[in-house]
C-alpha positions as CSV (number, residue, x, y, z in Angstrom):
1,X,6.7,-16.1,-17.0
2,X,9.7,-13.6,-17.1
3,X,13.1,-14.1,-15.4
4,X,13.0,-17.8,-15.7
5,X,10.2,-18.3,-13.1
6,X,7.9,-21.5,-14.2
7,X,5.0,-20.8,-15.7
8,X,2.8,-22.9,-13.7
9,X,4.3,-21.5,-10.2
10,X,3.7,-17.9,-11.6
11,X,0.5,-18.5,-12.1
12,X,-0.1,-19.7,-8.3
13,X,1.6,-16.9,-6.9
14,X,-0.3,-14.5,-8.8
15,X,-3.6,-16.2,-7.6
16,X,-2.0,-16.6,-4.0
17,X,-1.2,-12.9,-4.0
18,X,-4.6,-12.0,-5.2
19,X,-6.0,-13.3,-1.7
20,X,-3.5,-11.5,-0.1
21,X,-5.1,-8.4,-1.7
22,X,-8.7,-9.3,-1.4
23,X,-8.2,-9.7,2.0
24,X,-8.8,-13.6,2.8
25,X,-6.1,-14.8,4.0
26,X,-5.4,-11.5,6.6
27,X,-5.6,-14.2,9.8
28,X,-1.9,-15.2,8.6
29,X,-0.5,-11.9,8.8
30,X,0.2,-11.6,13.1
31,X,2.4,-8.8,12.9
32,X,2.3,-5.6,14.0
33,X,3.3,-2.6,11.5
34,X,5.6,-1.2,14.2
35,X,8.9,-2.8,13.2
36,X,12.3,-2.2,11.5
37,X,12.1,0.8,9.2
38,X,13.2,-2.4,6.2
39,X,9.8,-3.9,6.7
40,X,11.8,-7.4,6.7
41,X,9.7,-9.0,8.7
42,X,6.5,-7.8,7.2
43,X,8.2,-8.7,3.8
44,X,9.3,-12.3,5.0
45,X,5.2,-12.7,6.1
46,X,4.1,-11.8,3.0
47,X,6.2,-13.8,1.2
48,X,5.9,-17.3,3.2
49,X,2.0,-16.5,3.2
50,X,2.0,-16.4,-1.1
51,X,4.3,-19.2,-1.3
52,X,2.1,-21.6,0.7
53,X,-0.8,-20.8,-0.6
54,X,0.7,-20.8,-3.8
55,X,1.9,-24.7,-2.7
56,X,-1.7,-25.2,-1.7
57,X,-3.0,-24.4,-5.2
58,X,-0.3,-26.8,-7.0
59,X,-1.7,-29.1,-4.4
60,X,0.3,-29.5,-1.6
61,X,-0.3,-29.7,1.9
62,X,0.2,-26.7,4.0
63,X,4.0,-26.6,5.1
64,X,5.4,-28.4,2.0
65,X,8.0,-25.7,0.4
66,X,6.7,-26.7,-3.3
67,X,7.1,-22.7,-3.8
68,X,9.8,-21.1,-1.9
69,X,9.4,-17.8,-0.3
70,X,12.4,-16.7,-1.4
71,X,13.7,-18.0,-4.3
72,X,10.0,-17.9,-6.3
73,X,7.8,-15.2,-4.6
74,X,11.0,-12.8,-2.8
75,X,13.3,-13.6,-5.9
76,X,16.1,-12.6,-3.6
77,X,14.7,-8.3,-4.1
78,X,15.7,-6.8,-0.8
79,X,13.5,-5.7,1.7
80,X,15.1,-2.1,2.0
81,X,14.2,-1.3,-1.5
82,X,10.5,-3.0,-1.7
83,X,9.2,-2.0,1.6
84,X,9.9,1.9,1.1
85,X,8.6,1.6,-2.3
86,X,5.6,0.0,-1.4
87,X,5.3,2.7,1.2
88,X,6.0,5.8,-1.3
89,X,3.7,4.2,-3.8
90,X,0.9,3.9,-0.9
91,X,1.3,7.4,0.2
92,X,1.3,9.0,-3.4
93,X,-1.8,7.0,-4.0
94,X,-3.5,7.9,-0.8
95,X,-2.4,11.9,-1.6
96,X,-4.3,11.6,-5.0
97,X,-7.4,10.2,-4.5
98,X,-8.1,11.1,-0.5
99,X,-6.1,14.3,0.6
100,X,-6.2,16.5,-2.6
101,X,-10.0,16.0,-3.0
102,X,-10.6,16.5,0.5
103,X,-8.4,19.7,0.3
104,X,-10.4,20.6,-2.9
105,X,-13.8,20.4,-1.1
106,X,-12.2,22.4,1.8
107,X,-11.4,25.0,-0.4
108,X,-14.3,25.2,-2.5
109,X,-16.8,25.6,0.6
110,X,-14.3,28.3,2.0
111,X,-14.5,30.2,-1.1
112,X,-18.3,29.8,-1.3
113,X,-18.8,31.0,2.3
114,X,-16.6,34.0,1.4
115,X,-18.8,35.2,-1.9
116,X,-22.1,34.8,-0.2
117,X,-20.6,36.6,3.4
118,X,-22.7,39.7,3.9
119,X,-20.0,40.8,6.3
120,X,-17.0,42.8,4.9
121,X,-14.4,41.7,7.0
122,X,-11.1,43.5,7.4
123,X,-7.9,41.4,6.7
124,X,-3.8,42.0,7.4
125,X,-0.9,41.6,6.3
126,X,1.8,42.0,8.2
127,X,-0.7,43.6,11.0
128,X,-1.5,46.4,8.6
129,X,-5.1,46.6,7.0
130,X,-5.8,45.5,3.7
131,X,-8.6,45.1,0.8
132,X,-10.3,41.8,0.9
């Protein structure tokens, strides 16, 4: 691992944060989303989650502190600059594969309703008539 992080303890959080992703271990995140624009405490839950279950991999029990939170998983990055991040990259991904298609499809039945219209339909500008 980079940055002086042990190899072995890497490798758990990876596989920790992996769950996080897939979605099994979402009973451990109680918070609601409604918080400090920082995200700290979101942040701070995320990161105790992935270090215990990272412990729990190494094989230790629940609540031992093999992996800290913030000195292994955190690595002392500040909530202010990962939690808008996160958000930005989120939205850009959402923009991309949801909203522009959507917007595509919109367009593209909009534009095929007005080419097979058998209605000539009188459009303005600036409240003065105009050719379609």
């Amino acid at each position: 691992m980079d940055y002086g992080l042990d190899p072995t303890i890497g490798k758990a959080i990876i596989q920790a944060a992996e769950e996080v992703a897939e979605g099994k271990l979402d009973d451990h995140f109680p918070l609601v989303i409604w918080q400090t624009s920082s995200g700290t405490q979101s942040n701070m839950n995320a990161n105790e989650v992935i270090a215990n279950r990272a412990s729990e991999i190494l094989g230790h029990k629940g609540g031992q502190k093999y992996v800290h939170p913030n000195d292994h998983v955190n690595r002392s990055q500040s909530s202010n600059d990962t939690f808008p991040t996160v958000m930005h990259i989120a939205t850009v991904v959402e923009i991309l594969s949801r909203f522009i298609p959507s917007l595509q499809q919109l367009h593209d039945s909009l534009h095929l309703k007005v080419l097979t219209s058998p209605f000539l339909r009188n459009y303005f500008t600036m409240l003065v008539k105009c050719l379609p």
